[in-house]
C-alpha positions as CSV (number, residue, x, y, z in Angstrom):
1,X,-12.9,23.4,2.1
2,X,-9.1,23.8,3.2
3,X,-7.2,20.5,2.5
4,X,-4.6,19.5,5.1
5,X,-1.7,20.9,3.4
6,X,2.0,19.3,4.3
7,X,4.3,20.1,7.4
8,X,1.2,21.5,9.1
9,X,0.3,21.0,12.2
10,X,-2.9,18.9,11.4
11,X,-1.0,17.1,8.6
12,X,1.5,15.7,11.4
13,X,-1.1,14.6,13.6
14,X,-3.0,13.3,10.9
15,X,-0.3,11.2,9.9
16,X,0.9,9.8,13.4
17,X,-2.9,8.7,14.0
18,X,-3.0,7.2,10.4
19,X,0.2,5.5,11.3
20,X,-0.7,4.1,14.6
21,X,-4.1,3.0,13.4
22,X,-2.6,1.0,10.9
23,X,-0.4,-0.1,12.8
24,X,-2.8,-1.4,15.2
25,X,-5.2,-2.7,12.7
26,X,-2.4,-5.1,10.5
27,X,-1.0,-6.3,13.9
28,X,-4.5,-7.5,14.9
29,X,-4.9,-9.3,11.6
30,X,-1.7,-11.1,11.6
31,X,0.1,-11.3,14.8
32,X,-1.1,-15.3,14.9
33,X,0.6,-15.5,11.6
34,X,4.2,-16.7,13.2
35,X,2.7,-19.2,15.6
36,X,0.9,-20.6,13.1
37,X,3.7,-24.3,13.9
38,X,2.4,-23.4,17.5
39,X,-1.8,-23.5,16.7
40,X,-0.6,-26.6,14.8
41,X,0.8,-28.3,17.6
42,X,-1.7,-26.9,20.4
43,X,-4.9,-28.6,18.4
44,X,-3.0,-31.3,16.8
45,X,-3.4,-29.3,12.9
46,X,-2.0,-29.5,9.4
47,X,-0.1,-26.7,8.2
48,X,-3.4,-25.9,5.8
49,X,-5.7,-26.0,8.4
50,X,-3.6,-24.5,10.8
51,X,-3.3,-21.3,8.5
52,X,-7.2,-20.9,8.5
53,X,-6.2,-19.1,12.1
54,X,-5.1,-16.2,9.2
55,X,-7.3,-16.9,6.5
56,X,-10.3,-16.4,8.9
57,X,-9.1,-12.9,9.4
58,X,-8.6,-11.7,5.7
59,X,-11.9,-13.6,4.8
60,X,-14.0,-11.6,7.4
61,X,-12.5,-8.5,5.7
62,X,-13.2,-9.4,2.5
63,X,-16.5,-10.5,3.5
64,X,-17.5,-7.3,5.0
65,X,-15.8,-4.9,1.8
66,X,-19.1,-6.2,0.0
67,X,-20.6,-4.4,3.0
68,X,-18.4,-1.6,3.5
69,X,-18.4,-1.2,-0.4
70,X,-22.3,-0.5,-0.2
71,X,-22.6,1.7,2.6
72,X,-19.2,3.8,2.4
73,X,-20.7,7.0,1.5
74,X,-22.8,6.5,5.2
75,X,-20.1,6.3,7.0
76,X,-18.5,8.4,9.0
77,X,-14.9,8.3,8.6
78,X,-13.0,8.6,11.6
79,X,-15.6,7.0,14.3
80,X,-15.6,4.0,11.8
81,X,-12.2,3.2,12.4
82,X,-11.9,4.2,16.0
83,X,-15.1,1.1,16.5
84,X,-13.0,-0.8,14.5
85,X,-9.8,-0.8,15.7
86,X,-11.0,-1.1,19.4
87,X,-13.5,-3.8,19.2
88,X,-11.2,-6.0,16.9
89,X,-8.6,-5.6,19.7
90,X,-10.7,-6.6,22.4
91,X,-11.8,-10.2,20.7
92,X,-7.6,-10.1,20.0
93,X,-8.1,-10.3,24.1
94,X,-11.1,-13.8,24.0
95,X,-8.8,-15.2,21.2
96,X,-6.0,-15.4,23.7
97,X,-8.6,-17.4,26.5
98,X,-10.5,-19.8,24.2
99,X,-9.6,-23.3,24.1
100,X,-11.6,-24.1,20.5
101,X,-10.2,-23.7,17.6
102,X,-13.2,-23.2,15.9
103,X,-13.9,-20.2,18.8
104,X,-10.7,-19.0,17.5
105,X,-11.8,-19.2,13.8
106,X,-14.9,-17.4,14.2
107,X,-13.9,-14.9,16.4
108,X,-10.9,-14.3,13.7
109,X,-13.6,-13.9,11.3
110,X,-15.4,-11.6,13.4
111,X,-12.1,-9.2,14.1
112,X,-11.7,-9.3,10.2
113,X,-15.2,-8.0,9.7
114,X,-14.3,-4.8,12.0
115,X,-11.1,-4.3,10.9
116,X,-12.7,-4.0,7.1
117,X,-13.7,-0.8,7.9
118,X,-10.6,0.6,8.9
119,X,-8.6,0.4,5.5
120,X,-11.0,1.5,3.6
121,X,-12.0,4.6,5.2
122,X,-8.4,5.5,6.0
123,X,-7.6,5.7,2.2
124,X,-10.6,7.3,1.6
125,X,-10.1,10.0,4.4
126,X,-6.4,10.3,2.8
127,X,-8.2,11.3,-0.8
128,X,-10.7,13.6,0.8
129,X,-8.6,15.5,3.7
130,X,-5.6,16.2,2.0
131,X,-4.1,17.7,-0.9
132,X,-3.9,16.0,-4.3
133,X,-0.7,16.8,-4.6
134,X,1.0,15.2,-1.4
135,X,-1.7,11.9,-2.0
136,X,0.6,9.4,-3.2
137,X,3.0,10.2,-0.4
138,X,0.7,10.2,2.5
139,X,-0.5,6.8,1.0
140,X,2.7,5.5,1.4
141,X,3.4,6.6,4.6
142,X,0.0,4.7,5.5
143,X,1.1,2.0,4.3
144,X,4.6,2.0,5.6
145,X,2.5,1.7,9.1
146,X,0.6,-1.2,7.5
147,X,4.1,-3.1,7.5
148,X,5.5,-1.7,10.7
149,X,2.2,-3.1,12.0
150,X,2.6,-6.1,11.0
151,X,6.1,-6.3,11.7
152,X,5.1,-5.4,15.7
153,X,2.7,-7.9,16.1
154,X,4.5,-10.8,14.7
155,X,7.6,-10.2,16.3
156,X,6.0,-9.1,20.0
157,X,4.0,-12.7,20.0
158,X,6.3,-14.6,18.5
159,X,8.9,-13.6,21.0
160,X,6.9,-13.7,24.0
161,X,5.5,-17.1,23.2
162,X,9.7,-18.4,23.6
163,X,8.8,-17.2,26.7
164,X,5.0,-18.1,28.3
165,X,2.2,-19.1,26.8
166,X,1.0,-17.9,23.4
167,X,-2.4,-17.1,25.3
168,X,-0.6,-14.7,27.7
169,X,1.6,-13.3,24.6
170,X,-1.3,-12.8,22.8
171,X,-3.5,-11.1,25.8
172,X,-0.7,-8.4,26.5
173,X,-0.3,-7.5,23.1
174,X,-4.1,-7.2,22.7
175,X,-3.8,-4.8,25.8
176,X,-1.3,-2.5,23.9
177,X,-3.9,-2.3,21.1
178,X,-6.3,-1.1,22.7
179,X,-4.4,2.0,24.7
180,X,-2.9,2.7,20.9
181,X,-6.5,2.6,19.7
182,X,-7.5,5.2,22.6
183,X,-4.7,7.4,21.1
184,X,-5.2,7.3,17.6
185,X,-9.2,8.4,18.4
186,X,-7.4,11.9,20.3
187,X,-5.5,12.4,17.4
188,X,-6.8,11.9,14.2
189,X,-8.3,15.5,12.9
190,X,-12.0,15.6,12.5
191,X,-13.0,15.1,8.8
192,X,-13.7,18.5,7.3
193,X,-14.6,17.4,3.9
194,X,-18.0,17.8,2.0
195,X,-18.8,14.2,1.0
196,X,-21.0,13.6,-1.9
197,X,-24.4,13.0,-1.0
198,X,-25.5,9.4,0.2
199,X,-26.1,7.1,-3.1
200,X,-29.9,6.1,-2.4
201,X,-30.5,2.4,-1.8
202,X,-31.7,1.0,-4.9
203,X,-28.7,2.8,-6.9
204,X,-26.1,0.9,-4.5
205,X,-26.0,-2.4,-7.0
206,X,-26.0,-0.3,-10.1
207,X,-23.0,2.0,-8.9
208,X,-21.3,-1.3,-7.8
209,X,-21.9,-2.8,-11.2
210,X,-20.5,0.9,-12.7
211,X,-17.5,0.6,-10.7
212,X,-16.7,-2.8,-12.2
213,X,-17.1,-2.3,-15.7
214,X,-14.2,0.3,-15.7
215,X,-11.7,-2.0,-17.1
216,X,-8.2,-0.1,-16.0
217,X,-10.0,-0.2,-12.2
218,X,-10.8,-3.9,-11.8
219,X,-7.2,-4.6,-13.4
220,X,-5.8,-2.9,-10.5
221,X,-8.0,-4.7,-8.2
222,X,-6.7,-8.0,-9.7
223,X,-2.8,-6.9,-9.4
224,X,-3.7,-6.5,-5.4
225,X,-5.6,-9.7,-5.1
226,X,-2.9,-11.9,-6.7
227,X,0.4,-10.0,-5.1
228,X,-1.4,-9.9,-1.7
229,X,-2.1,-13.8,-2.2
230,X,1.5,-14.6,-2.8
231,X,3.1,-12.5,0.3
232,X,0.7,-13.8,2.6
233,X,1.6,-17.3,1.4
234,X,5.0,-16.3,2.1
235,X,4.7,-15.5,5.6
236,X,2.3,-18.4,6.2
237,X,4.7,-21.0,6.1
238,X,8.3,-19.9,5.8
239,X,8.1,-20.4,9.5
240,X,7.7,-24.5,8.4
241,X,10.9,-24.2,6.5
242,X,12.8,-22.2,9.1
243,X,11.8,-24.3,12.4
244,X,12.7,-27.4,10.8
245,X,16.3,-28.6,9.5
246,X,18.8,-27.7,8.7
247,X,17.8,-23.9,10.2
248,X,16.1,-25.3,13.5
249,X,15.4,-21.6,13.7
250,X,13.2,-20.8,17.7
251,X,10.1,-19.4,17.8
252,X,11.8,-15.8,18.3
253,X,14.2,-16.1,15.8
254,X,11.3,-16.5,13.5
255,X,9.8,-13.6,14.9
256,X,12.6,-11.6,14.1
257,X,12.1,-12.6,10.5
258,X,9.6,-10.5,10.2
259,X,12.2,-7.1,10.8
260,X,12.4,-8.0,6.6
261,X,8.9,-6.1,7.3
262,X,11.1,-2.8,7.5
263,X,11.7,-3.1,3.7
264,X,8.0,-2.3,3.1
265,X,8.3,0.7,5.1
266,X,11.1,2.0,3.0
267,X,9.4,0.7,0.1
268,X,6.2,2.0,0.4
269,X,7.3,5.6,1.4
270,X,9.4,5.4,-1.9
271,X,7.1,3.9,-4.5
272,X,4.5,5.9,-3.1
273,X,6.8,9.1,-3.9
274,X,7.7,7.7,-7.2
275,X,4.1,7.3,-8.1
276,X,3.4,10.6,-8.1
277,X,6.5,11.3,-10.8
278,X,6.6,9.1,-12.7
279,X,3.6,7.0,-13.0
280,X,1.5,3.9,-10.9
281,X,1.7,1.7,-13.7
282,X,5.7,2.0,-13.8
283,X,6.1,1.0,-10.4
284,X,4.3,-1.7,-9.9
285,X,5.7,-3.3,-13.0
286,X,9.0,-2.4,-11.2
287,X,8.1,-3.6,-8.0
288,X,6.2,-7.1,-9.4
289,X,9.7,-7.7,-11.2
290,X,10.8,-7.4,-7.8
291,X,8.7,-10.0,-6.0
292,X,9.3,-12.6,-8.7
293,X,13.3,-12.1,-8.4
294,X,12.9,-12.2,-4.7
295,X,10.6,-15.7,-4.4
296,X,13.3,-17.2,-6.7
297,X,16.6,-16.4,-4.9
298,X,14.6,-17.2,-1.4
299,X,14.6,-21.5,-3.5
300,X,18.6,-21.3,-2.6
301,X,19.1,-23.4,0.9
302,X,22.1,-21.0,2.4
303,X,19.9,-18.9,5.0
304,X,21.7,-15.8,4.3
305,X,20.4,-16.2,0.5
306,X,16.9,-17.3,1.4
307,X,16.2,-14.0,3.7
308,X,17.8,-11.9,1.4
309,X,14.8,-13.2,-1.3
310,X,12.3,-13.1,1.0
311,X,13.6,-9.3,1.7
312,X,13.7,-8.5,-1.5
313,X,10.4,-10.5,-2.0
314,X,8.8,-8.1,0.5
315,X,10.5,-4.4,-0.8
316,X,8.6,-5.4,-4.0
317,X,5.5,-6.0,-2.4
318,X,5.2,-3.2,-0.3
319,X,5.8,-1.2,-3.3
320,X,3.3,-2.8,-5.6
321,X,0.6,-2.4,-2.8
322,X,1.2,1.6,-2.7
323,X,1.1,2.3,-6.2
324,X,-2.0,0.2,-6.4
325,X,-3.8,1.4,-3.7
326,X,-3.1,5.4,-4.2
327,X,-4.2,4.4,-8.0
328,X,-7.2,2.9,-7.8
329,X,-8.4,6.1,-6.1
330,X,-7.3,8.3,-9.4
331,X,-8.9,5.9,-12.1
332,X,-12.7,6.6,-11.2
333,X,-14.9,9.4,-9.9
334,X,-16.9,7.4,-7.6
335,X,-17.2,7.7,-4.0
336,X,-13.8,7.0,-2.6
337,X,-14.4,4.9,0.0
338,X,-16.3,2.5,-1.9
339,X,-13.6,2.5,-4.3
340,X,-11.5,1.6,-1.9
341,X,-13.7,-1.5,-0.1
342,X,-13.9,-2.8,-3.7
343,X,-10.2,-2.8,-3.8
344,X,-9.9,-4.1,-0.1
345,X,-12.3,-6.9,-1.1
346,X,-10.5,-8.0,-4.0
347,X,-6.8,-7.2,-1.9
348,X,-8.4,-9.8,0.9
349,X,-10.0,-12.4,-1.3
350,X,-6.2,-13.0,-2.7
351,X,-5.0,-13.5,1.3
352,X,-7.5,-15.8,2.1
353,X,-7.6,-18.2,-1.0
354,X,-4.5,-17.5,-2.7
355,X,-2.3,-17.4,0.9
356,X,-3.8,-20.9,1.9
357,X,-3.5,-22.7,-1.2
358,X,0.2,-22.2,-0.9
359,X,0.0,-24.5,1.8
360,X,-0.8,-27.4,-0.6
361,X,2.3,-26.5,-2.5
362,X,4.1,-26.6,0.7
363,X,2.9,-30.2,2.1
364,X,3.5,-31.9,-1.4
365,X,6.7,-30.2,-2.8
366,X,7.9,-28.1,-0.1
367,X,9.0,-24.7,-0.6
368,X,10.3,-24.9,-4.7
369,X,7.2,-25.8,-4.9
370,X,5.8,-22.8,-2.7
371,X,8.2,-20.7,-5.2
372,X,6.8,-22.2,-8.3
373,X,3.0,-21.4,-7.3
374,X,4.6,-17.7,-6.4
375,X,6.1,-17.2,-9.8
376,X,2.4,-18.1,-11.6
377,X,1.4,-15.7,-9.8
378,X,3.9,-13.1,-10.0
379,X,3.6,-13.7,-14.1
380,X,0.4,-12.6,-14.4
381,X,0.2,-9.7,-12.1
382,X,3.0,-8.4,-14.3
383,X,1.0,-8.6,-17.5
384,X,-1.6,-6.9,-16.1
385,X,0.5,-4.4,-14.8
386,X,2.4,-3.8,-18.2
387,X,-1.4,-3.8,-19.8
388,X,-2.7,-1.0,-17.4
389,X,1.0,1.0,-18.0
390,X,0.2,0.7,-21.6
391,X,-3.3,1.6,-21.8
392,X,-3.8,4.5,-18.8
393,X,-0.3,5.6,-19.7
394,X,0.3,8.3,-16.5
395,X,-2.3,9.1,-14.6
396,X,-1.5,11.9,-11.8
């Protein structure tokens, strides 16, 4: 089979689908993120609570990886994400007219089941359409539209909420969706690879349990559950801080926060690059260093000197999550789909139990505390990270 080969044709519509459809999916799953204060108010909420409106979301998609994990080598690539990506963004449109929370959080749960299938089949299309040697890259470009994605959606509610309701915010951006989810069906390439065949039923446990006994794999898996954990908590409830003094930041300025998303889209382009020279394990040491440096300057009151951790906070994030993710597909030579839904599981357990506890942190000891609970977690990502450089060494 002919891989799609760089500055091809294919290879740019391949990439402007992958980009939009990531886009599409990560604004799904987190444009309520930023009005998180708002839910709060609207159903009389704590912060913790409040923040299930996201933790719903990653929890479906972790739920369904154990799913997605088992019945990846079924599934058609491409019209799994298509199913995905528009379904997910018509609930986006029921979300917008319930007026139950608990509606909300199930419905949240529901869009975070389809959306599972979306990450996991795009990486896996990435590793089976095109060449090894432009993998890393292409990776990072996906993920570049993971942050632009979220970056969209945050800003385009938050700011339209300043200005009507959230329900009508969230309804037009939910429209937008689903025209870009019409698109990225015309123009992602039709998969041209020969899969391996079907694992049979009874072998899906036992592959599972083979999958997790490789060491240098579920170490990878751990890094993403614990650095996704602490940049969701992040962007949970910095909106708190900023809306309350002495910022008394408006629901738009918050949303313009999130252009600090552009970082990851620079990052993730980059470290993904850098991967394939000098090494996963080197850059997301590098980039964990960077996350821990970033959640400490972002303790220091001045605004100027908080965004600019939190900034810095994200670059290293961004970066950590493309080395990880291109990685984990190199370190075993199982079906790559299920490879990736094992790391999508582990990626979205961290966003829905590590992001909320940060709340806790919040509500007792305010954001040092939030900062404190980030370093813990920063610490040990970077000793696994230093353990995998040490003992997988470079792995192209």
């Amino acid at each position: 089979m002919e891989r799609i080969q760089s500055k091809t044709t294919e290879y740019y519509k391949a990439i402007i689908a992958l980009f939009i459809g990531s886009l599409i999916a990560f604004g799904v799953e987190y444009c309520v993120q930023p009005i998180i204060p708002v839910l709060a108010k609207t159903f009389t909420l704590q912060p913790t609570t409040a923040s299930l409106a996201v933790s719903f979301g990653t929890g479906g998609m972790a739920a369904s990886m154990l799913l997605i994990a088992g019945v990846a080598n079924r599934l058609e690539r491409r019209l799994t994400m298509v199913i995905g990506l528009l379904l997910s963004s018509v609930l986006a449109v029921l979300i917008a007219v319930s007026s139950y929370f608990h509606l909300i959080l199930l419905m949240r749960l529901c869009q975070g089941m389809l959306l599972a299938g979306f990450p996991a089949m795009a990486v896996a299309y990435i590793n089976e359409e095109f060449d090894p040697s432009i993998i890393g890259g292409v990776v990072g470009i996906y993920v570049s539209g993971t942050s632009v994605g979220g970056l969209v959606g945050r800003i385009l509610l938050s700011t339209l909420t300043d200005y009507m309701s959230w329900r009508y915010a969230l309804a037009i951006e939910a429209i937008l969706y689903i025209v870009l989810g019409i698109l990225f069906w015309v123009l992602l390439p039709k998969p041209k690879a020969v899969r391996q065949p079907p694992i049979p039923w009874h072998r899906l446990w036992n592959e599972g349990r083979r999958i997790l006994s490789n060491r240098n794999l579920v170490g990878v898996y751990v890094v993403a559950m614990l650095i996704m954990g602490a940049f969701v908590c992040v962007y949970n409830f910095i909106s708190y801080i900023l809306l309350a003094p002495p910022y008394h930041f408006s629901q738009t300025a918050i949303g313009f926060v999130y252009l600090l998303y552009l970082l990851g889209t620079v990052s993730s382009t980059v470290m993904g690059m850098m991967s394939d020279s000098i090494g996963n394990g080197k850059v997301i040491c590098l980039s964990v260093v960077c996350m821990l440096v970033g959640s400490l300057v972002s303790v220091f009151m001045p605004i100027v000197i908080k965004l600019l951790g939190i900034g810095i906070f994200t670059f290293g994030f961004f970066g950590a999550h493309s080395a990880a993710c291109s990685w984990a597909g190199r370190l075993d030579s199982a079906d790559k789909a299920e490879i990736t839904a094992l790391y999508m599981l582990f990626y979205y357990i961290g966003a829905s139990v590590f992001g909320s506890l940060g709340g806790q942190f919040l509500t007792f000891w305010s954001w040092p505390g939030v900062v404190a609970y980030l370093t813990v977690l920063g610490v040990i990502a970077l000793g696994i990270g230093l353990w995998l450089t040490k003992h997988v060494g470079y792995d192209k």
